[in-house]
N, C-alpha and C positions, 0 to 999 in steps of 0.2 A: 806030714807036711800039709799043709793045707787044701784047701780045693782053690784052684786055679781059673784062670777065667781064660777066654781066649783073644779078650780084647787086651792090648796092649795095656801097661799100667802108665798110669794119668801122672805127669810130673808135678811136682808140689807149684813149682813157678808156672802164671799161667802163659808166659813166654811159649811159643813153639818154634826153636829156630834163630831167638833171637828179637822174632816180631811180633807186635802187641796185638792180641787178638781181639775181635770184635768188640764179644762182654766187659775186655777190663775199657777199651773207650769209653763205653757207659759208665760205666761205676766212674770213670775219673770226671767225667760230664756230670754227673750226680752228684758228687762229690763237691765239685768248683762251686755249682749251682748253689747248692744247702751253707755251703760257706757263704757265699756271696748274700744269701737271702738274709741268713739271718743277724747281721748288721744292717742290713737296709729293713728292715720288719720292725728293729729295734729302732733303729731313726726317727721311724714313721711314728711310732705306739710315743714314744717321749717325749719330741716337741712340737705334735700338734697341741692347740691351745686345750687348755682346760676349763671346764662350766663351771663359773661361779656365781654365788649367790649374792645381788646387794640389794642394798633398800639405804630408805633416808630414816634415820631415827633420830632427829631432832626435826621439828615441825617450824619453820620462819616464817613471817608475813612480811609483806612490804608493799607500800600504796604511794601511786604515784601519780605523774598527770604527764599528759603530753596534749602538747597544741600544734596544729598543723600552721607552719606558714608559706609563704609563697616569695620569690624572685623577683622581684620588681623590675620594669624596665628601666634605661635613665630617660629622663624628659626633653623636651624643648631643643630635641637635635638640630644641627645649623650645618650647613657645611660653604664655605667660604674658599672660592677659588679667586686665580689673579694676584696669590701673595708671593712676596720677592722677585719680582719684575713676569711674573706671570709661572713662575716656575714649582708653585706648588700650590696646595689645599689645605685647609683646614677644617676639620671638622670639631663643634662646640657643645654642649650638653649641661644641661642639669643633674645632680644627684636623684636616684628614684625616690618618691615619694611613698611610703608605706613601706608592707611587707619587713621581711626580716631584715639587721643589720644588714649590709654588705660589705665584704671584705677588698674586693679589687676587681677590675676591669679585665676584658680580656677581646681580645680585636683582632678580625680577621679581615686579609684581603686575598680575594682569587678573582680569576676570570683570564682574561689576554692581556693583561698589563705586563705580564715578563714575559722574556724572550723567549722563553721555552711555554707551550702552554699545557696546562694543567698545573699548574705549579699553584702556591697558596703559599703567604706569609702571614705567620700571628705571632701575637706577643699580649704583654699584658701589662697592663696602668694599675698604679697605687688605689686605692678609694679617694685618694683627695683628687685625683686627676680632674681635667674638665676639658679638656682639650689635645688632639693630636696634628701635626701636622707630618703631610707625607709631600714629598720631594719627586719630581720630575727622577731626578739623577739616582733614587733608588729601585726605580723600573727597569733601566736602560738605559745604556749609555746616548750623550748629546751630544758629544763631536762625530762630524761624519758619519752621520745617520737620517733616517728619515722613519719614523714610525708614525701611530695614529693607534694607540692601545684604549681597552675600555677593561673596569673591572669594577668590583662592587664591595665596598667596604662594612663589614659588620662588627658591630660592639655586643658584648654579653655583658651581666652584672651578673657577679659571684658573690656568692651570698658563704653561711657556716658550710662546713663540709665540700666547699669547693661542687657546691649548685648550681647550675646559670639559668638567667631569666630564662621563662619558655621561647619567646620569641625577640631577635636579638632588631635592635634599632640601629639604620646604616640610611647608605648612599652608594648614589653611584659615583666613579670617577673616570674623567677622559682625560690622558695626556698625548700630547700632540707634538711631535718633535719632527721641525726641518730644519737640517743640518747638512746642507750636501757638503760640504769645504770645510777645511777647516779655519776656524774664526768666524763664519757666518752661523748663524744660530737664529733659529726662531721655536721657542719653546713656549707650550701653552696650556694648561689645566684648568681641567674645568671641572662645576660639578654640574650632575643629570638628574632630572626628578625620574 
């Protein structure tokens, strides 16, 4: 018979009892691991980009020119209060002289003229414009009210590519509203150097 040993014989399964012993958690920990890695290893290696080579092989010329222009102001501003029984302004202008076409106007007003402050309204005139006029009654209401608003009106000229003059040509405007009652009205605009 053979030689014998005195340590018990080792069962094929490495179960003892039923319960997974230490070494097979490893090996199944190793195991998961070496799965897992190697589709993420493969992931990685195939769609990071690839180094390619280019170049130009055909040789073009091309000559050209470019001239610098500038934004014109418009000229000969006017602003005109006291129209429509004192209830609005009018502000007047020349087309600029020089510099490039211009395509449209574009005008702002801010300061304390509306009711809320910091507020600011713009808008924007054709190139053929030449005149805007602004309304009491677009500030703030006139029935039963009393105010005393100031704010400062600015024009740009838009030139190609939607440019504006460096520095925009304006005024100031004051409108004036007493109105305690209603039907009694004293409404007045002015313009401010």
């Amino acid at each position: 018979m053979g030689r014998q040993s005195s340590r018990p014989a080792r069962p094929s399964n490495p179960r003892v009892g039923g319960e997974p012993t230490a070494r097979s958690h490893r090996t199944r920990r190793l195991i998961v691991a070496v799965v897992c890695a190697i589709p993420a290893i493969m992931v990685w290696v195939l769609l990071r980009p690839a180094f390619t080579e280019s170049g130009w092989v055909r040789t073009e010329r091309a000559d050209g020119e470019f001239r610098a222009g500038s934004v014109e102001q418009v000229t000969n501003m006017t602003c005109r209060d006291g129209l429509y029984n004192g209830a609005a302004v009018r502000f007047a202008w020349d087309p600029p002289v020089g510099g490039v076409a211009h395509k449209a106007y574009r005008w702002v007003v801010e300061g304390t003229l509306f009711e809320q402050p910091g507020q600011e309204r713009t808008g924007f005139l054709p190139a053929s414009a030449r005149e805007i006029v602004f309304f009491v009654r677009d500030f703030g209401s006139t029935e039963a009210a009393i105010w005393d608003r100031t704010g400062s009106f600015s024009l740009y000229t838009l030139g190609p590519g939607d440019w504006e003059s460096a520095a925009p040509r304006g005024g100031m405007i004051n409108f004036r509203v007493y109105a305690p009652f209603w039907g009694l009205s004293m409404v007045n605009a002015y313009c401010l150097d």
